[in-house]
C-alpha distance (Angstrom), angle and dihedral (degrees) to the residues before:
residue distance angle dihedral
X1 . . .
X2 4.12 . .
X3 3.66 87.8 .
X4 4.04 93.1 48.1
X5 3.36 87.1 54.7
X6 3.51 104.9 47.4
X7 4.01 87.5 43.1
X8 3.88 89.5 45.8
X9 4.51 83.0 50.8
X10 3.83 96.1 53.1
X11 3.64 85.8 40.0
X12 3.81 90.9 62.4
X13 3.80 93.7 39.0
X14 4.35 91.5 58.7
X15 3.24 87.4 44.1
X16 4.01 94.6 67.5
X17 3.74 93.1 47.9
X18 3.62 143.8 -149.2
X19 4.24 93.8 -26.1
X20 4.15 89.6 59.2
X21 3.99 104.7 26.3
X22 3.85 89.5 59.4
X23 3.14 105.6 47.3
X24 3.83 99.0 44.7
X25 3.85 81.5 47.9
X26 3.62 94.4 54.8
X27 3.56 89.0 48.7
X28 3.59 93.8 52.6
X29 3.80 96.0 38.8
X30 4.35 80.1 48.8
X31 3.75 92.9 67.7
X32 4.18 104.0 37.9
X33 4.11 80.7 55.7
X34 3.89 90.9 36.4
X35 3.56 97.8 -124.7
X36 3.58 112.2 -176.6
X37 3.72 111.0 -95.6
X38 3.69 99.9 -149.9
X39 4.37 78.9 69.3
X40 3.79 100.7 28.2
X41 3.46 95.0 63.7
X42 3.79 101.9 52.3
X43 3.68 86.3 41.2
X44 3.66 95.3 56.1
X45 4.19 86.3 42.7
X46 3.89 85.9 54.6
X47 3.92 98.4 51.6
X48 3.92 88.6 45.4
X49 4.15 96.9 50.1
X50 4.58 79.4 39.9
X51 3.55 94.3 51.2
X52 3.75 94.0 42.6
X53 3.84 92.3 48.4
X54 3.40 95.9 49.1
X55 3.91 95.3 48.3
X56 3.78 88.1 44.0
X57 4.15 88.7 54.4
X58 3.50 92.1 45.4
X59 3.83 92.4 48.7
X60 3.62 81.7 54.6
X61 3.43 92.8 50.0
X62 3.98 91.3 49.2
X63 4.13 86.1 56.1
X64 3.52 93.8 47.6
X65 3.83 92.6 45.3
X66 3.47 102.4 36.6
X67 3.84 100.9 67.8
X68 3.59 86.7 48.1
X69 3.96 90.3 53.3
X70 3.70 87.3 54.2
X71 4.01 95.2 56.6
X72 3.30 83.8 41.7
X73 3.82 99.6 61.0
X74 3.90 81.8 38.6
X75 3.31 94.8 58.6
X76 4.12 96.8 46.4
X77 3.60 89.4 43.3
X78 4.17 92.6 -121.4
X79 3.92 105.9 -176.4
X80 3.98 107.3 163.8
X81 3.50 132.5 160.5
X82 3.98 104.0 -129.3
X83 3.89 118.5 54.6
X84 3.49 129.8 -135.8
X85 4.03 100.6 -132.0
X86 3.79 93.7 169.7
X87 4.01 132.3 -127.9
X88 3.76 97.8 -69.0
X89 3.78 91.9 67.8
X90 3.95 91.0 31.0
X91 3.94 84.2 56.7
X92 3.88 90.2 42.7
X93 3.74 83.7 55.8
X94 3.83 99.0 44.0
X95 4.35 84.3 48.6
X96 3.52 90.2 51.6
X97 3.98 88.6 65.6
X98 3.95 101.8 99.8
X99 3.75 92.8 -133.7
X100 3.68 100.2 46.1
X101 3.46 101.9 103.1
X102 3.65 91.0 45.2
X103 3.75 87.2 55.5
X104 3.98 97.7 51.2
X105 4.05 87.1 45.7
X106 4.00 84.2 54.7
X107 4.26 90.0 57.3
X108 3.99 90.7 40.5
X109 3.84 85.3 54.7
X110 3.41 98.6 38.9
X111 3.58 92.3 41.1
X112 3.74 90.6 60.9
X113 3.93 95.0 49.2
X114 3.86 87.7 51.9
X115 3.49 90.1 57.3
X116 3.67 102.5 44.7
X117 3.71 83.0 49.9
X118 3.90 95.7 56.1
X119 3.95 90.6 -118.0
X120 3.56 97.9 122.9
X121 4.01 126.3 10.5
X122 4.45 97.8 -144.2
X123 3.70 117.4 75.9
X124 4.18 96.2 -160.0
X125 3.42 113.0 -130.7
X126 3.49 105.2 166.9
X127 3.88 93.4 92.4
X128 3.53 106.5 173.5
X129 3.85 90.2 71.8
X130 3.44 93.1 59.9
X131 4.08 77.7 84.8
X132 3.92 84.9 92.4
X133 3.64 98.9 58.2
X134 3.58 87.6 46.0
X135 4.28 92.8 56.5
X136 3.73 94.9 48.6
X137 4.23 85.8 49.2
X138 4.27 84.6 51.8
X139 3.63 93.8 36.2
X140 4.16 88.1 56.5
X141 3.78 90.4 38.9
X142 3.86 103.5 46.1
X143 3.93 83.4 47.6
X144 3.65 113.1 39.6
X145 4.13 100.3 19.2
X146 4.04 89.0 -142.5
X147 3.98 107.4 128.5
X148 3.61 87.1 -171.8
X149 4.12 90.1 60.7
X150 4.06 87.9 41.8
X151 4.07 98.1 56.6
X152 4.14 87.6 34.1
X153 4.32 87.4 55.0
X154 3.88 89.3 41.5
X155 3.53 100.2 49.7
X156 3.83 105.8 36.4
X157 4.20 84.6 44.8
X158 4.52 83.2 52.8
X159 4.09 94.6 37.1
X160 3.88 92.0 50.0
X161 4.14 97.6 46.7
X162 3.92 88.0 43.9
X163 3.94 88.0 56.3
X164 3.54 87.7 46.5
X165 3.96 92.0 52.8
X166 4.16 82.9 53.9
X167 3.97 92.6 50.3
X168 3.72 97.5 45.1
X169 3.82 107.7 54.7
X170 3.32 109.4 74.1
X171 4.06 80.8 68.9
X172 3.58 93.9 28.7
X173 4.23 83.6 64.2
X174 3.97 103.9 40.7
X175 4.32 88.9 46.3
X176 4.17 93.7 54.6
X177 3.61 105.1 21.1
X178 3.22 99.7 -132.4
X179 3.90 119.8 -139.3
X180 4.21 83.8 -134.0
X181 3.54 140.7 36.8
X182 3.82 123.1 -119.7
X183 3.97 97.7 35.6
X184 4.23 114.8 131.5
X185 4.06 134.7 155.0
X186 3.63 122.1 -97.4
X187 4.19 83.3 180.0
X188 3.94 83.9 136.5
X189 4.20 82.2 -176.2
X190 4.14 90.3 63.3
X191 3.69 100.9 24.2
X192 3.68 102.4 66.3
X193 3.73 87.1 59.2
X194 3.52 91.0 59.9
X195 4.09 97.5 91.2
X196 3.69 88.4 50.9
X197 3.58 95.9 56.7
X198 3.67 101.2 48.0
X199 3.77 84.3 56.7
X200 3.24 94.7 49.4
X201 3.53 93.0 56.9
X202 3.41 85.4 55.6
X203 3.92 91.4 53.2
X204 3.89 93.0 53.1
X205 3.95 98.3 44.2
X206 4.25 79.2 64.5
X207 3.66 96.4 48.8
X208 3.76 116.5 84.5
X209 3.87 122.4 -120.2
X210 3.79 83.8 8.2
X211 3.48 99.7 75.0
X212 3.88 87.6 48.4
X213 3.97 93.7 61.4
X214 3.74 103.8 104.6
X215 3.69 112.6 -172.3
X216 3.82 107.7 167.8
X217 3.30 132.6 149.2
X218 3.87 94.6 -134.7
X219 4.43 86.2 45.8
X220 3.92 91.4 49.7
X221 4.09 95.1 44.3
X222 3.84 82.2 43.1
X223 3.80 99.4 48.8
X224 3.76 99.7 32.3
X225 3.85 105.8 26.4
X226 3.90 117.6 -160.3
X227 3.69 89.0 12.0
X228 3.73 89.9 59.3
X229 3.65 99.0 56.9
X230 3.50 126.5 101.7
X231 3.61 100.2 -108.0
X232 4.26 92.8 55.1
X233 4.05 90.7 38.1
X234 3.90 92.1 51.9
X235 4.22 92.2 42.1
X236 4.31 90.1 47.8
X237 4.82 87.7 44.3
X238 3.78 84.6 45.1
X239 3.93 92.5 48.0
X240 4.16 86.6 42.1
X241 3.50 89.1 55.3
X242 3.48 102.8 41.7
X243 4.09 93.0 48.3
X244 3.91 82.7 53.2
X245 3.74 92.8 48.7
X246 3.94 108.9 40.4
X247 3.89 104.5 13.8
X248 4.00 123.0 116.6
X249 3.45 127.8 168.7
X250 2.69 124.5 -68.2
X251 4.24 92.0 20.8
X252 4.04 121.4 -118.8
X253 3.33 126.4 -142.5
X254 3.57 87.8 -105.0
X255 3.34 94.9 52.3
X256 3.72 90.3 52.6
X257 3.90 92.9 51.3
X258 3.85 88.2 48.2
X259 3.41 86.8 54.8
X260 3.83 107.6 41.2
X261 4.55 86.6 44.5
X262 3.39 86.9 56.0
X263 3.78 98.3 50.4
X264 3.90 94.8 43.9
X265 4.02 82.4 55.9
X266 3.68 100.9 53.0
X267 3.64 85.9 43.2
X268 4.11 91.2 54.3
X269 3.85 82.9 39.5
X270 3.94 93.4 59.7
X271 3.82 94.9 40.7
X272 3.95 99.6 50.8
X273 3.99 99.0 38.9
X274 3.44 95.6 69.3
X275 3.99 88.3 53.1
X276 4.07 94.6 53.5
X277 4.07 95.4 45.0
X278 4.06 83.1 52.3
X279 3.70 90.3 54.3
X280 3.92 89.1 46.2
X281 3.95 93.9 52.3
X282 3.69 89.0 44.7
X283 3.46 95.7 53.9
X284 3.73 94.6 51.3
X285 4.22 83.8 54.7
X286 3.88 96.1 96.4
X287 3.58 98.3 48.8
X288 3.75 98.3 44.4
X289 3.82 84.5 52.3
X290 3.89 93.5 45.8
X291 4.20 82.3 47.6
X292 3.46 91.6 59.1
X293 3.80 101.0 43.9
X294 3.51 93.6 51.5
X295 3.69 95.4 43.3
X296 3.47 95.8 47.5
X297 4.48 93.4 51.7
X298 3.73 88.0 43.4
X299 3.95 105.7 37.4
X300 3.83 106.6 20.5
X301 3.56 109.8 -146.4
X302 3.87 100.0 3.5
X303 3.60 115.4 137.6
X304 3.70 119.5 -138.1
X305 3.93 133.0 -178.9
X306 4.42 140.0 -168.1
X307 2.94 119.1 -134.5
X308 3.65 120.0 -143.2
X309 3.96 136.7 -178.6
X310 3.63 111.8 -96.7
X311 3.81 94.8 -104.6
X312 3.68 91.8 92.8
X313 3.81 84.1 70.9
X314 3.81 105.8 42.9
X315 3.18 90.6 82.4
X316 3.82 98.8 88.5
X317 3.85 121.0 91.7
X318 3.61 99.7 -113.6
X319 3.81 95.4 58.7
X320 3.94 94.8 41.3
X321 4.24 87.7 49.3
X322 4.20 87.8 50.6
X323 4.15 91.0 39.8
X324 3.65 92.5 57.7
X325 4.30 95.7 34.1
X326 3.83 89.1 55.8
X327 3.60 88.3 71.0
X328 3.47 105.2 74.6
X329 3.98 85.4 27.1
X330 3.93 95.0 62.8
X331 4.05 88.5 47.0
X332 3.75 89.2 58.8
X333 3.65 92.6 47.5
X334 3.88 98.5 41.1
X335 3.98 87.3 58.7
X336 3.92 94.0 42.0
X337 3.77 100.7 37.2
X338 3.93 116.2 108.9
X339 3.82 109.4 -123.4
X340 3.75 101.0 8.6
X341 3.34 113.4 142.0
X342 4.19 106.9 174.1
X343 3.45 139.3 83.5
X344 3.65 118.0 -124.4
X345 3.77 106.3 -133.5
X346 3.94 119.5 124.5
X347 3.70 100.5 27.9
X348 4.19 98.9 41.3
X349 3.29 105.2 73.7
X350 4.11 106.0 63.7
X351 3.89 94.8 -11.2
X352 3.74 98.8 107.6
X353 3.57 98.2 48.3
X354 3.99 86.4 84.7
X355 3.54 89.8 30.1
X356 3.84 101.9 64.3
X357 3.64 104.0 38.0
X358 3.88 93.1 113.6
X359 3.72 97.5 43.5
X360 4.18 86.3 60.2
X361 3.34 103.9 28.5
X362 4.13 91.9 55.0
X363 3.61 85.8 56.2
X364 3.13 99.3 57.1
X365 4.01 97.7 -93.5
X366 3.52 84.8 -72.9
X367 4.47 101.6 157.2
X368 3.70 94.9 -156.6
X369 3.76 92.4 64.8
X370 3.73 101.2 30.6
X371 3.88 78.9 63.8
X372 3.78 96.2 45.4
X373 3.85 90.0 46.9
X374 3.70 91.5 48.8
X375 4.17 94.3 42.9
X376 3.61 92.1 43.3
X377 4.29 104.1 38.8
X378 3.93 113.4 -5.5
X379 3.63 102.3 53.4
X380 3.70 99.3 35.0
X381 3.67 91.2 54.2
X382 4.14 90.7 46.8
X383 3.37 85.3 59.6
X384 3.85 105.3 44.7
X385 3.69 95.5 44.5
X386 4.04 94.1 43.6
X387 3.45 87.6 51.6
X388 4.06 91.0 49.0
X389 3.71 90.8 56.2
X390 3.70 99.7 48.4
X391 4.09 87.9 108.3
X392 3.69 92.6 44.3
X393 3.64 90.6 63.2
X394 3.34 96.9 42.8
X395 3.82 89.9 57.1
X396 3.86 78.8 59.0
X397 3.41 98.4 56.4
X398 3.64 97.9 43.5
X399 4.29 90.6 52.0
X400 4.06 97.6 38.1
X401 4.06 85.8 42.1
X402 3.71 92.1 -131.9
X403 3.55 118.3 174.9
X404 3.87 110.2 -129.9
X405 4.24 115.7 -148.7
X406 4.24 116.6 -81.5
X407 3.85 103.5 -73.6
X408 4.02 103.2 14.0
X409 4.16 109.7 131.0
X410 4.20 106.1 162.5
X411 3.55 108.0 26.9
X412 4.22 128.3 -166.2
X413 3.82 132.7 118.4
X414 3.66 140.9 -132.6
X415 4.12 80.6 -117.3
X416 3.61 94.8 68.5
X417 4.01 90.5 40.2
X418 3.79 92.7 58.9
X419 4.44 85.7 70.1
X420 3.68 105.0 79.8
X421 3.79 93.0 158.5
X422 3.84 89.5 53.7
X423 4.05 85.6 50.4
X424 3.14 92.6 54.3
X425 3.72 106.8 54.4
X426 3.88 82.9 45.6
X427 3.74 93.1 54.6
X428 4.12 86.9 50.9
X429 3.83 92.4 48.2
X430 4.12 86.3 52.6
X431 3.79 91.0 57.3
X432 4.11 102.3 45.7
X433 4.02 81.0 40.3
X434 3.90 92.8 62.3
X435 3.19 83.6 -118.8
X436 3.08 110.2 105.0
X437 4.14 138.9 31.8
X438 3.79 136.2 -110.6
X439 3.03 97.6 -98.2
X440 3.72 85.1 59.6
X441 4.26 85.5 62.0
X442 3.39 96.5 51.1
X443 3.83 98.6 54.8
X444 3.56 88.4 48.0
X445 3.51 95.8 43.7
X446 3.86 92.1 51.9
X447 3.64 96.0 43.4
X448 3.65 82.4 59.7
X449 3.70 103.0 46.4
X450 3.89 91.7 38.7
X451 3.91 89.2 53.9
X452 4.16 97.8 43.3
X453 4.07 85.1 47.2
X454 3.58 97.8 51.4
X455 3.56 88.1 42.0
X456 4.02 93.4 51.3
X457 3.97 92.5 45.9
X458 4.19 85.2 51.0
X459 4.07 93.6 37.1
X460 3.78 92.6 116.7
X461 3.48 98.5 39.7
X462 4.03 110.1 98.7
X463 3.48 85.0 51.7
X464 3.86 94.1 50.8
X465 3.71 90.2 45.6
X466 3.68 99.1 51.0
X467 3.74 91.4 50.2
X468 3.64 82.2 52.2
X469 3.96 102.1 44.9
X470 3.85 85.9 47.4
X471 3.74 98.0 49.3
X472 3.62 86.4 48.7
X473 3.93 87.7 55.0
X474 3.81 97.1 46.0
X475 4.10 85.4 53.8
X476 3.53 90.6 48.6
């Protein structure tokens, strides 16, 4: 009965997402580091009201987009068989997994003991993303039955992204400036890609005219003033987008009012964003200070790190411009790619604003790449390995008993595409499961090897770029 209960309790917590698991973590996390509760309080109030206004803008942002998604897929003529129902129902799916929330309790622990131990430097408090850890777990059990396969997957997928939190923040603090020391990403969706785009960046600087393309925020407002701020650059995407999306020819009048609504959103989406991540990193101020302090008197020069989803950063111009871009992008793609087999629907439209942060920021927030990374790699790959676990999450449904929304068949999402490490380790547990084939082991295997060689010719590179970013600031 205790154990019901307390199940039945963290049950209800996930189920109110991000806006009431963080703060009532940061509360909680406030008094085992005896923050002072005259600040931990307000700070936990602020991350709450952030969180919920930046969900609320990007569920207005997922209105205004998703119509236009739909004439879009119209207009290409996109019939697939799998469909893209986004994260919120591949969470929903993942929740309805009886041992879930055991299974995310297990990494908090854990997580905690790693830390204390010096293993890793990020204690992960942005819990409600753990969800993807937890779906590649269910995705290996509901397939293969081996429990030995499911906790190997899950933990190797957890270990590897908490590492990765460690060896991106010196970067992670020089590009945003944070307000606070000791605050990283745990976004295991984004931060994987991280490796990839710092070589990349590396790729472009050697390819002529390309490494002269300059698309900056700071360049544009420079260079073309009003018309390079956010609020004009969101309204002139939003009316790209919506000519795309609802024009004929020659253009109604509803067409036109499609058209102009849409852009007037994007541009209200790209001015208030940046306003609700500030009130989420502010919030988290008192307990990264409180962190700190207590680290420092009991564990004299330990370093220690939060992790937090990468919605604190999303805020910045170049990562709201590419998050509403990718829209029509990933239509174009979906209907040209080779092998794709889904329908981008609930994760398109707002998605890959989380998604690409660190393809852009690792070149130097530069637009014009984080778009050709994302066209050329990111998107591609969403799409192929969303598409490849389309029976995986079907097996899920079928064991949890989840019912799927009127009119879904084959189920995935872009969301669980953008993990290729996660894939990977699934793929491997398919093989030595009987399961799967060879072929199986070698694209896990190479996934593997390609990721830990890209990261090992990039290993030194946060640190070089912050030294860079911050010499570049001193000049300034």
């Amino acid at each position: 009965m205790i154990s019901q209960t307390i199940m039945s309790i963290f049950e209800w917590v996930f189920a109110q997402g991000a806006p009431v698991i963080v703060p009532i973590s940061v509360l909680i996390l406030g008094l085992i580091f005896r923050a002072p509760k005259k600040a931990i309080f307000p700070g936990a109030l602020r991350m709450g009201v952030g969180f919920t206004a930046l969900f609320a803008l990007v569920g207005i942002i997922f209105s205004a987009l998703g119509p236009a998604a739909n004439e879009m897929a119209s207009h290409f003529g996109l019939s697939f068989s799998v469909t893209d129902l986004g994260w919120p129902t591949q969470s929903g799916i993942v929740f309805a997994i009886p041992w879930s929330m055991a299974a995310i309790a297990g990494f908090i622990l854990l997580n905690s003991i790693l830390v204390a131990f010096g293993v890793v430097d990020t204690l992960n408090v942005d819990f409600n993303n753990h969800w993807i850890f937890v779906f590649y777990m269910g995705a290996t059990l509901y397939t293969t039955g081996s429990w030995v396969c499911t906790i190997l997957v899950g933990l190797i997928f957890w270990f590897v992204s908490l590492k990765m939190a460690d060896w991106l923040y010196p970067m992670i603090d020089a590009y945003y400036d944070m307000p606070m020391e000791g605050i990283t990403i745990t976004h295991a969706y984004s931060i994987l890609w991280a490796p990839v785009g710092f070589l990349l960046d590396k790729l472009w600087d050697s390819i002529p005219i390309i490494r002269d393309i300059q698309w900056d925020p700071d360049t544009i407002k420079e260079e073309w003033g009003f018309f390079g701020e956010p609020v004009f650059m969101g309204w002139l995407i939003g009316l790209f987008v919506g000519v795309i999306a609802y024009f004929d020819w020659p253009p109604t009048g509803e067409q036109i009012s499609s058209a102009l609504s849409l852009a007037f959103t994007v541009s209200f989406f790209m001015l208030l964003l940046p306003r609700a991540a500030e009130l989420i990193v502010a919030g988290m101020a008192p307990l990264s200070d409180a962190v700190r302090m207590f680290v420092t008197k009991k564990m004299p020069g330990r370093k220690f790190h939060l992790g937090l989803d990468a919605a604190v950063l999303v805020g910045a111009p170049e990562h709201v411009a590419i998050g509403v871009l990718t829209t029509p992008i990933a239509f174009l793609i979906a209907f040209l790619l080779p092998g794709n087999k889904m329908l981008p629907l609930g994760d398109v439209a707002g998605l890959f604003i989380f998604i690409c942060v660190f393809i852009t920021n690792t070149n130097r927030g530069n637009i014009f790449r984080g778009l050709l990374n994302s066209a050329l790699l990111l998107i591609p790959v969403s799409f192929w390995i969303g598409s490849a676990m389309s029976p995986a999450n079907m097996a899920m449904v079928k064991g949890t008993g989840f019912v799927l929304p009127e009119g879904a068949s084959l189920i995935s999402s872009l969301c669980v595409g953008t993990t290729p490490f996660g894939f990977a380790l699934y793929k491997i547990s398919q093989f030595f499961t009987g399961i799967g084939t060879f072929t199986d082991l070698m694209i896990g295997i190479c996934i593997i090897i390609g990721f830990a060689f890209i990261w090992y010719l990039m290993r030194n590179r946060p640190k070089q770029y912050a030294k860079e970013l911050l010499g570049e600031e001193s000049e300034g």
